[in-house]
N, C-alpha and C positions, 0 to 999 in steps of 0.2 A: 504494500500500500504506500503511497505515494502523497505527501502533499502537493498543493497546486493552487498559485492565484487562482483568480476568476479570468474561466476560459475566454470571456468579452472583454472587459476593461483590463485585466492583468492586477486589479488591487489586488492585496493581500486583506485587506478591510474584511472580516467577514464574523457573520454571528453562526452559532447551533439553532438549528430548524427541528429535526428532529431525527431519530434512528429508527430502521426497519432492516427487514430481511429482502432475501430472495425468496418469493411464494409460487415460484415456478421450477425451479431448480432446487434440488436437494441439497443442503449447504449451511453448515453450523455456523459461519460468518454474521457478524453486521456490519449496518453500511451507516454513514451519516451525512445528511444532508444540511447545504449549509445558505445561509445568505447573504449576498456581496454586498457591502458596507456602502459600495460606490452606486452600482448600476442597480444591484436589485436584483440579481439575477441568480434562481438558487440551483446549487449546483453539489454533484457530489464530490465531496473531499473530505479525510485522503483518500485518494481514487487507487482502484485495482492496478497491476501492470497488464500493461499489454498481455503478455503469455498468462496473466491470472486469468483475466477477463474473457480469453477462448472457453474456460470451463463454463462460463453462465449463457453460455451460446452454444451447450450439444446440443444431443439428439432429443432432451425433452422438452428444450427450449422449442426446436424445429417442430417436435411432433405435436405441440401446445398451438402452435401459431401455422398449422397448417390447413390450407382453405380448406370450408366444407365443400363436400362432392357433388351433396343432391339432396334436397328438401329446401323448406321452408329458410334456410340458415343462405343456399347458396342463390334462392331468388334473390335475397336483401342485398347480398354479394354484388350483385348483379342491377339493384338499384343504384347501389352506392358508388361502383363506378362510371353510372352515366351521370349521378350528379357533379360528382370530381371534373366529368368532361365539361356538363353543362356549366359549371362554373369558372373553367377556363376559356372558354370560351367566349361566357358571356362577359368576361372580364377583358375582350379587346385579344384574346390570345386564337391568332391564326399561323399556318405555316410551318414550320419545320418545328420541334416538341422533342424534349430532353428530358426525362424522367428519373431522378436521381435515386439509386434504390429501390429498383422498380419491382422486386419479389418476385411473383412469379407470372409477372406480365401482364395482370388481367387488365389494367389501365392501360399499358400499352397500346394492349387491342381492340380497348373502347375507345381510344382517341386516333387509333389509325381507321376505324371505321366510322368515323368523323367528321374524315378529312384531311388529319394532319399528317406527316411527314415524320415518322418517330423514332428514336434512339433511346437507347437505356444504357443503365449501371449497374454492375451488382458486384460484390466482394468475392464471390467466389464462381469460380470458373466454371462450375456446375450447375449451381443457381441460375446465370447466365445465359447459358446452352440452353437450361428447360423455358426460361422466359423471353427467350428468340423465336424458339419452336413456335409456343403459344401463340406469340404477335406479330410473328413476319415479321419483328425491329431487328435492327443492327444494335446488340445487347455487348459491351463491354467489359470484362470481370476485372475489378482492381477500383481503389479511389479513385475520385472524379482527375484526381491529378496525373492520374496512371493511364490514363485512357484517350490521352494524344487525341481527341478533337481539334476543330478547326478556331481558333479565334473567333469571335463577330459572326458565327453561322447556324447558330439556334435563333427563331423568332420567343420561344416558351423554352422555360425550365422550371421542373414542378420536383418539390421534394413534400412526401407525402410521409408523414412521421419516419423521417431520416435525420433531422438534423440533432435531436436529442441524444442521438446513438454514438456522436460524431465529439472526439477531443478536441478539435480546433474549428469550433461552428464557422465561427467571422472567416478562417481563412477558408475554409471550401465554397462559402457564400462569395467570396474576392475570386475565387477562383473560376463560382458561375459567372461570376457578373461580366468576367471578359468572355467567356463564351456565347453570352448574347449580343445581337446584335443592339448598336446604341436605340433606343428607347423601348428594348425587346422586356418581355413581363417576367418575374420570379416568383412563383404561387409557392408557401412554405404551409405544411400544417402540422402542428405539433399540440401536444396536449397542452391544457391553459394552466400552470401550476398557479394564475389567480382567480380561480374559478369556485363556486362553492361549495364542490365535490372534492375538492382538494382539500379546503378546510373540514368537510363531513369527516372523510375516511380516514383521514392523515396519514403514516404511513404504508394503509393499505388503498391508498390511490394508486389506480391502474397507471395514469400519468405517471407515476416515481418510478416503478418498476426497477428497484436497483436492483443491482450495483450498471444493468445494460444503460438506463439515461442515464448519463454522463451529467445534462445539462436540462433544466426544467426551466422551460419559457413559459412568459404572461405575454400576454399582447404584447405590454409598454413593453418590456426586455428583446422581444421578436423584432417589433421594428423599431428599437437599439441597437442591435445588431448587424438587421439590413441598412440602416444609416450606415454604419461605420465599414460596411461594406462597398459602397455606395451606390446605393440606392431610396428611392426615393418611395417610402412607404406610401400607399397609394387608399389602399382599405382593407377593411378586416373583414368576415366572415364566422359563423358559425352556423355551415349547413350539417353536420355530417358529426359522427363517433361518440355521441353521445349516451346512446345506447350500449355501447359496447362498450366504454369507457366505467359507467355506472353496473353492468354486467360485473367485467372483470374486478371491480373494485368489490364487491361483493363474494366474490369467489376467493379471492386472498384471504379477505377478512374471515369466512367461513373455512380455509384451509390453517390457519392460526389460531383462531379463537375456541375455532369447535372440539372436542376430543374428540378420537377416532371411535365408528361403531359406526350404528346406519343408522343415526341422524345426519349423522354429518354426510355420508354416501347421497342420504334422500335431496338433503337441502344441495348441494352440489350438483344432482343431477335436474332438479326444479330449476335452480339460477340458469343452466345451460340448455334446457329445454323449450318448447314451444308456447308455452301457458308463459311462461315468463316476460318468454317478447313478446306475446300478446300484452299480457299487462303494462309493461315495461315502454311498448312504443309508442304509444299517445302521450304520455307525460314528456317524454324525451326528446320530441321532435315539438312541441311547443314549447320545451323551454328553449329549442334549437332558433327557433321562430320569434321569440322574443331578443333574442340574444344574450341567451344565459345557457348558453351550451357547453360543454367540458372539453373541445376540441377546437381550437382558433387555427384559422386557415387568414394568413394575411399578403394583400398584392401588394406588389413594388414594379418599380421600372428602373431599369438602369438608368442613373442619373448621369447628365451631361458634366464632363470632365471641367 
């Protein structure tokens, strides 16, 4: 474990927020989360090492976060990445479309049947392959910095809960910003750590998810960062993950709190079932609607030099 200013302004300025575990991965660790004195920005530290931090990314992290196949879980799937389109879209973003972190495509392949012109990234070289398959993209495997694109030749670059995962936000965001073209849009969504679900759960907010967020954005802190990137915060958002955000925070909290036996199987398998999002989805898309949603999606435009 590693100490570390704040990954946005570099202060050292910082208070204790609060400690939690890993409620997805098996692991006697805690993590602590903290907030930067300066910006505001709360962040974990002391952070993992790099070679720590592969263990809270195996096979049950994967097999936890891998899409559903068929039912009610993959229509939603399927909702949710034509609003992701509809909202790039309607945000002025036409043309060529860079997806940072694109999982396993399925964005991809809603915004190439669209219209647009699309490219991805993914960390690993196998992720990649299966998320090209998918989308007919030109899918890249390595950090955005590893992946030799053109200068000034994306119209859109969408990072879709990528940037929380990432130890140098500011600089991969400095990094989109020359890959777009000058007045080209950057669509970021990440969970809102000033939300009210943050302060419910505390540190069984699906937003914290340590020790894999590195870094937890609020609006202000989001387009803090896109400033200092330079860009020019344009508007914020909250159409999307607010269901699944109050979901999973519920499900941690039931994997910690509850002893083991079949309540806790029952109540686990209720949170993840169909009665749940039934119940679950009308509350959560009106708070979406209101703008008290638990997942902020903010536009920017590369700002003129």
């Amino acid at each position: 474990m590693v100490e570390i200013p704040c990954p946005v302004c570099g202060s050292e300025k910082r208070e204790k927020l609060l400690t939690g575990g890993d409620y997805i991965c098996a692991s006697p660790l805690e993590f602590t989360l903290v907030t930067c004195g300066e910006c505001g920005l709360v962040y974990l530290c002391p952070r993992p090492e790099a070679a720590d931090l592969e263990a809270h990314y195996g096979n049950e992290y994967r097999e936890w976060q891998s899409p559903p196949a068929s039912g009610l879980a993959s229509r939603f799937r399927v909702l949710g990445v034509r609003r992701k389109v509809r909202a790039v879209a309607e945000a002025g973003g036409r043309g060529r479309l860079l997806d940072v972190g694109c999982g396993y495509g399925d964005f991809l392949q809603g915004a190439r049947e669209a219209g647009f012109e699309v490219s991805g990234t993914e960390l690993e070289s196998e992720q990649a392959r299966r998320a090209s398959e998918l989308s007919g993209a030109d899918v890249r495997a390595g950090g955005l910095e590893e992946c030799s694109f053109e200068t000034s030749s994306f119209d859109v670059i969408t990072l879709w809960h990528v940037l929380e995962h990432l130890p140098d936000p500011v600089g991969t965001l400095t990094i989109a910003r020359e890959l777009l073209k000058p007045g080209g849009t950057i669509v970021v969504g990440v969970p809102d750590s000033g939300s009210w679900a943050a302060r419910l759960f505390g540190p069984y907010w699906a937003g914290y998810d340590m020790p894999r967020h590195l870094c937890d954005f609020s609006a202000a802190t989001l387009e803090d960062a896109l400033r200092r990137a330079g860009f020019a915060a344009r508007s914020r958002s909250y159409f999307m993950g607010t269901y699944d955000n109050v979901r999973i925070s519920l499900e941690f909290l039931i994997k910690d709190r509850v002893p083991e036996g079949q309540m806790k199987s029952i109540l686990l398998r209720l949170i993840g079932g169909p009665l749940a999002r039934l119940v679950l989805t009308g509350p959560t898309i009106a708070l979406q609607v209101l703008g008290r949603g638990t997942v902020v999606t903010c536009f920017a435009n590369r700002a003129v030099a």
